[in-house]
N, C-alpha and C positions, 0 to 999 in steps of 0.2 A: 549627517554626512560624515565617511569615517574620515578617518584622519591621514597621518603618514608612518608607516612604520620605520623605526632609524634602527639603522646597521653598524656595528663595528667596524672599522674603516681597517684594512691590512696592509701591509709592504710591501706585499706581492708585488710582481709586474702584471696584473691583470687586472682587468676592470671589477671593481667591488662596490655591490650595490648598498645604496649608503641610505635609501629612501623607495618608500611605494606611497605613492599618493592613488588613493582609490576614493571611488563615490562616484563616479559615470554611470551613466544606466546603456549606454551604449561603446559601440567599437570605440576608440580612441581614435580618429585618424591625423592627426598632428601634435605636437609637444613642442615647446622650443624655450629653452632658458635664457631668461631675463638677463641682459647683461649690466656686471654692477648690482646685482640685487640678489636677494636670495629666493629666487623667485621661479617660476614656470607657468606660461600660458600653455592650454589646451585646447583642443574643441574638438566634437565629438557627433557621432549619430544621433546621440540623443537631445539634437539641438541647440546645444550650450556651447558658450564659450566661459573656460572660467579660468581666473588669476590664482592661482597659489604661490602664499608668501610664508617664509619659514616666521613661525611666532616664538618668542620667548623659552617656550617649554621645547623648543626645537622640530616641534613638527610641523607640516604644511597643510594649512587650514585655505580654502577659498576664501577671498577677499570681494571676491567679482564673480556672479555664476548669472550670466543673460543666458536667455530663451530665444535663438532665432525663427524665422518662417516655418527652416525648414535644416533638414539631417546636415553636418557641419563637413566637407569632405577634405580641405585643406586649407593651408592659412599660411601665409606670409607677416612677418614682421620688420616692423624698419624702425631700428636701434635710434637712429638720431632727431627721426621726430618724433616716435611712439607710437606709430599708427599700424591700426591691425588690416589685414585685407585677408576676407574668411570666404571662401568658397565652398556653395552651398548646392543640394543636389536640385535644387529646382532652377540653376543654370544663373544664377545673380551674384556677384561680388558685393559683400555688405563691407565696409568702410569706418572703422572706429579710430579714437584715440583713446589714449589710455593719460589717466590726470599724474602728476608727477610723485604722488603717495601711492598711485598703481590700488587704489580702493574704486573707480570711479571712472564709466566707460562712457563715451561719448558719441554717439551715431552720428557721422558727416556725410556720408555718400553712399547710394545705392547704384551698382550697374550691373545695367540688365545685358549681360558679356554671350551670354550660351541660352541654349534653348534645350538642353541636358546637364547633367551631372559635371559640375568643374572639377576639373583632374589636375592642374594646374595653376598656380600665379607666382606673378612676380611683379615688383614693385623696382621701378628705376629711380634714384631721388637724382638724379643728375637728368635724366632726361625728365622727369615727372610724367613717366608712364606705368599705366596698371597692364603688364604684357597675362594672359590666360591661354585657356586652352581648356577642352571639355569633349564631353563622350557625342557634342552632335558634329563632330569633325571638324571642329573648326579653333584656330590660332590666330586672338585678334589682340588688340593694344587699344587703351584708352586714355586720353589725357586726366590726369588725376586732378587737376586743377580746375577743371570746366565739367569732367566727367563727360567728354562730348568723346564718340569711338572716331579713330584716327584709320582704323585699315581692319583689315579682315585675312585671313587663307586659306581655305577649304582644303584639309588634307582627306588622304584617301583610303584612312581608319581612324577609330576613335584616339581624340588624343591622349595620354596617358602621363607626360611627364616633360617637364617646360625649366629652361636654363635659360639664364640670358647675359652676356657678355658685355657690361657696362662701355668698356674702352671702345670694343672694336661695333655694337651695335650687334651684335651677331645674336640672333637665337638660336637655341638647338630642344626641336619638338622631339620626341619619342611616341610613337602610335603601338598599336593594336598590334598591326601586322610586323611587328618588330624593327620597322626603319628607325632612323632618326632624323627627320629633315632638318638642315641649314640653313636659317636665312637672314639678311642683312638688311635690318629694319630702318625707314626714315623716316618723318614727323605723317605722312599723309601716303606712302611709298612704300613697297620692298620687293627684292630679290630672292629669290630661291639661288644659291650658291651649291650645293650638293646635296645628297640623301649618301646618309651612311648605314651600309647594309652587312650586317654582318651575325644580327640576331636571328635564332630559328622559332624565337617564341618573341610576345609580347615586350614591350619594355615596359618597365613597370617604375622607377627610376633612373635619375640625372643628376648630378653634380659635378662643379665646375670648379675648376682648379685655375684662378686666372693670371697668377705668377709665372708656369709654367706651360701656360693654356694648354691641358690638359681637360675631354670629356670623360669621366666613367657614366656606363650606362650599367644598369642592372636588370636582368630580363626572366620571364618566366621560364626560358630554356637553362634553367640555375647557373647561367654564368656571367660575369661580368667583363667588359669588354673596357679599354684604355684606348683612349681617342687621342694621339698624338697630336692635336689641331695645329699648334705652334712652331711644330719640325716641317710644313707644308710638306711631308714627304707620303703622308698618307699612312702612316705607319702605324698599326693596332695592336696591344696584345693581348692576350684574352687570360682570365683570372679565372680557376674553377676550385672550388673548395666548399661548396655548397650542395648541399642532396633536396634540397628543394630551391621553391621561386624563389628567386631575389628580390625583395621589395622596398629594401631599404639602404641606402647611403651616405656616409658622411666622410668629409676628410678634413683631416688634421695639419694644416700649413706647420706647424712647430715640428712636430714630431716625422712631416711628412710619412704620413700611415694614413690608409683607407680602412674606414670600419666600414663591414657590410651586414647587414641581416635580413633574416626570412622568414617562410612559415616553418621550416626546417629546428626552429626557435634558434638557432646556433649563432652566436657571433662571431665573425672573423676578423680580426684586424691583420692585413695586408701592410707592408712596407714597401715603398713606392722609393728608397732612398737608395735603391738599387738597380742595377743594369739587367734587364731582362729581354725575352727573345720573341720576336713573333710567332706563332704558330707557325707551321709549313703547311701552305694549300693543298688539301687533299686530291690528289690523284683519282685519275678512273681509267680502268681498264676491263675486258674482256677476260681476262687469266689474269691467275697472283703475279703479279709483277719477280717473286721468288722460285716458286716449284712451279708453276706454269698451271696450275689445275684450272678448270674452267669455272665459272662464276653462274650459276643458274640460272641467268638470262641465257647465255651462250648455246644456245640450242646448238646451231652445229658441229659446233666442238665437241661436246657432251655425245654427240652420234660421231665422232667421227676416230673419237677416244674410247665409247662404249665404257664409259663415265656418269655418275649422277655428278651434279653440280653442286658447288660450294658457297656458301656465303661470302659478301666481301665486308674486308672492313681492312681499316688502317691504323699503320702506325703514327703515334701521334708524335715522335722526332723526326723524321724522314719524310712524312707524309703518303709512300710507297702503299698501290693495292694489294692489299693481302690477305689471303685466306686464314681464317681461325688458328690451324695447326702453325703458319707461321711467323704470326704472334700471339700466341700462347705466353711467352714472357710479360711482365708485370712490374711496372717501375714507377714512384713518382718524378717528377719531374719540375721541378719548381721554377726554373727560370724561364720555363715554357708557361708557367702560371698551374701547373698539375700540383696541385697539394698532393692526393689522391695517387695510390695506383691506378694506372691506365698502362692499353694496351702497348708494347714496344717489339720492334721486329727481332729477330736471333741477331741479324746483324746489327742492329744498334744498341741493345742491349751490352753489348760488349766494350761497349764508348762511356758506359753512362759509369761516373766514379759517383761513390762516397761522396765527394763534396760536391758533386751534382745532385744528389737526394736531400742536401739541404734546406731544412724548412723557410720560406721567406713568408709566411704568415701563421700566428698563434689561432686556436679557436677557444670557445670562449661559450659555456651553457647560460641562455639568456633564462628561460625557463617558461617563457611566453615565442608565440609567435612575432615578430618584428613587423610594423608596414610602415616604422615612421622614426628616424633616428636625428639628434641633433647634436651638434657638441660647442661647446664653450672652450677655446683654448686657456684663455687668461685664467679659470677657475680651472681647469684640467680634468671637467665634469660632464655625461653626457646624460641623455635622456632618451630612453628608449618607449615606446608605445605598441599595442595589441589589439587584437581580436578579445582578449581576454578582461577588456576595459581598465587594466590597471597602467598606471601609469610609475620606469622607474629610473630613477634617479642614480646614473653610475660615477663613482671615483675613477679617473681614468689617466690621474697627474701621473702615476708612477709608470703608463704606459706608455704618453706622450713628452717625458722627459728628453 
């Protein structure tokens, strides 16, 4: 089994990968660093779950490598009793503890949660619930004490991605079809409260922000969306700096920063410590809302102009319909969340300064595709995971100072 390769550590302000822990025979789909330790659980396709602890000579060697039923698809850990909850594709939550040397895994519960691939868990130690979620559509909660299921929810695609709000009981599911339903969970009881729709693809990621209750969702339509929950005013803004899916997200309470990542391999860390702007609702019309030309549906305007028809598309500061030629102009736009050039009208273009092109997110080459990120404030260290089965280890203090 090989080993970890260790990195030079730099002063930069970017993330610098300090460690690769490799030996999986399969995808990695989880990672998460041991808090207080020098350590990393994983688990993986290839049935395993295993402990990595930094030894002596400084590299990270497996201490723990179990074989479950079946391929590993997500994992939950809970810091203050040790306990693993691993989500497996043949639709069962397996239930461990880990012994207080972290050599030494303990099997205590099996639930039978899904009747497909778990996409999802979460462990409440206040309420002492195992919350799920899986690709046969369904969002259920189990008392972790009795193992006995407490409720059920049938959504109306697969689920994909499970948050859950200790204080207020609230969950927030992320499906298939890119919603994200809301609901307000009780021992035997729940509420559907909203569906937030604003994805054009998949979600594929969730993380919760519960100081400022704040949702990020991240979607295969490569953008990530900011769920103002806590402002009740319904207010969203949407993050684009990504050229591919988004599968992965972490945030940084200290540093107030979102890292995100994809299959795009790219990392972005996002600053969230800033005042930023909605999108504007895009527009529909008939003709450019500018030069009047008619839009290719518009059949009778097009006979009545003796005109071929134009494409529509919009400016993304104004939101106004408009034809190709008139936005033609190219700007980014960061407080709208546009890392990126995108399209801007003649007339807006003219608005936009210099300190509007201001970057509010760095990027950042992981060198792998991303579907699984985690961070450690206190160590100022993250962990990133792939398709590429390696597992890596980033410095991330002098980001999150």
């Amino acid at each position: 089994m090989a080993s970890a390769e260790i990195r030079t550590q730099s002063k930069s302000r970017r993330p610098v990968l300090i460690s690769k822990l490799e030996g999986c025979g399969g995808v990695v789909t989880a990672a998460i660093i041991i808090p207080k330790e020098d350590g990393v659980i994983s688990v993986s396709e290839d049935r395993t779950i295993r402990v990595w602890l930094k030894r002596d000579s400084g590299l990270y060697w497996p201490s723990i490598c179990h074989t479950l039923p079946a391929s590993c698809s997500t994992m939950e850990y809970s810091t203050e009793t040790r306990r693993i909850f691993i989500g497996q594709d043949n639709g069962t939550i397996s239930e461990f503890s880990l012994s207080e040397d972290f050599n030494r895994l303990l099997a205590r519960r099996e639930y039978l949660a899904h009747q497909n691939r778990v996409t999802g868990v979460v462990f409440s130690l206040v309420a002492e619930w195992v919350l799920s979620v899986g690709r046969d559509k369904y969002f259920q909660w189990h008392c972790s004490e009795s193992g006995r299921r407490l409720g059920g929810h049938r959504l109306n695609a697969w689920g994909m991605a499970l948050q859950f709000d200790e204080e207020s009981k609230h969950a927030f599911v992320g499906d298939y079809s890119g919603q994200i339903t809301v609901l307000k969970v009780e021992d035997n009881n729940y509420q559907i409260i909203t569906t937030l729709k604003g994805h054009s693809g998949s979600v594929r990621c969730l993380t919760w922000e519960p100081e400022k209750k704040l949702l990020f969702s991240g979607s295969f339509d490569q953008s990530i969306i900011v769920w103002d929950i806590g402002g009740q005013k319904g207010t969203a803004f949407e993050l684009q700096g990504h050229a591919g899916k988004v599968e992965a997200l972490a945030y940084s309470p200290r540093s107030r920063q979102l890292f995100s990542g994809g299959d795009d391999t790219r990392i972005v860390i996002w600053n969230m410590d800033v005042d930023r702007k909605e999108t504007p609702e895009w527009e529909e019309s008939d003709v450019c809302q500018k030069c009047s030309d008619p839009f290719f549906w518009n059949f009778k305007e097009m006979w009545n102009s003796k005109t071929i028809g134009v494409r529509q598309h919009h400016c993304r500061k104004c939101g106004r319909a408009l034809c190709d030629n008139c936005t033609e102009p190219r700007s980014s736009l960061p407080i709208l969340g546009y890392e990126f050039d995108v399209r801007i009208c003649k007339d807006c273009i003219e608005t936009i300064t210099d300190a509007d092109r201001a970057p509010m997110a760095t990027f950042h080459e992981a060198k792998h595709a991303v579907v699984y990120m985690h961070i450690d404030d206190v160590k100022g260290q993250m962990v990133t995971c792939g398709v590429d089965r390696v597992i890596k280890l980033w410095d991330i203090s002098s980001v999150t100072l």
